[in-house]
C-alpha atoms as one frame of an Amber mdcrd trajectory, in Angstrom:
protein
 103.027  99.128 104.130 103.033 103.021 103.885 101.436 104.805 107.239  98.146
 106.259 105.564  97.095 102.978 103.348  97.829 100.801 107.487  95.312 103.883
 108.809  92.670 102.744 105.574  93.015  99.402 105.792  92.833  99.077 109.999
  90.195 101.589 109.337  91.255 103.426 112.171  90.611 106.318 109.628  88.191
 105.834 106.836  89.314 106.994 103.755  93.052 107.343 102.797  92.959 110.820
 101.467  92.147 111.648 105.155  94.413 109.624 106.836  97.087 111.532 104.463
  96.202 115.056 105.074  96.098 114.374 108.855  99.757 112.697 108.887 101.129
 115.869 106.401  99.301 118.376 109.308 101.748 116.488 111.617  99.070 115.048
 113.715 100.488 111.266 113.269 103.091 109.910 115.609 104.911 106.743 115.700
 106.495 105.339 118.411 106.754 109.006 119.891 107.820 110.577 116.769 105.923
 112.420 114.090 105.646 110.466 110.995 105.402 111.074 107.357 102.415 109.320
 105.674 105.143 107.263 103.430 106.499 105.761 106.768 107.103 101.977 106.694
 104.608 100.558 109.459 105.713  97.199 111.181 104.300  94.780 113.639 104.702
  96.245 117.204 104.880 100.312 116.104 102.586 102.545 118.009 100.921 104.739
 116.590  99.277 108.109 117.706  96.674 109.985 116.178  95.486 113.529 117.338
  92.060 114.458 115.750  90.865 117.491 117.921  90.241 116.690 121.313  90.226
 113.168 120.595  94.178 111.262 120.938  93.821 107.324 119.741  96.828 105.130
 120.354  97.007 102.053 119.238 100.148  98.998 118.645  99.639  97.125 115.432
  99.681  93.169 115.500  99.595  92.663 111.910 100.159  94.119 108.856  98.127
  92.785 105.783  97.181  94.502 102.409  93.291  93.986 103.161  90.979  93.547
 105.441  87.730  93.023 105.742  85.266  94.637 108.396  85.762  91.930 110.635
  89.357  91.059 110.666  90.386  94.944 111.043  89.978  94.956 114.296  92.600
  92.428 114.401  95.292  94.361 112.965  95.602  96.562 116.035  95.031  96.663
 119.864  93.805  99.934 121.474  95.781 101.214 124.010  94.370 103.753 127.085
């Protein structure tokens, strides 16, 4: 699944279109290095996102094409 539809879907960003412009301003890592929003996220990847003063990481545990409220938690673990 493409980097910015995972960031939707986990809702660890709310709306694609977002999660898009922040990964083409560069502000998207994975697994240390900055990644495209067309980058091919897998089970285990952790990913980095720097929103002002605000830096989330989190490794994903699974990878589906939907999600509801509930169950997107589940799709990633927070990391400190």
């Amino acid at each position: 699944m493409r980097l910015d539809k995972y960031l939707k879907v986990s809702r660890l960003i709310k709306r694609r279109t977002v999660a898009n412009e922040v990964c083409d301003a560069k502000h998207v890592s994975v697994n240390g290095k900055v990644a495209r929003a067309s980058y091919d996220v897998k089970v285990g990847d952790v990913i980095e996102i720097q929103m002002g003063a605000n830096c989330t990481r989190a490794r994903v545990l699974d990878v589906s094409e939907h999600a509801t409220k509930e169950n997107a938690v589940l799709m990633y673990e927070l990391l400190g």
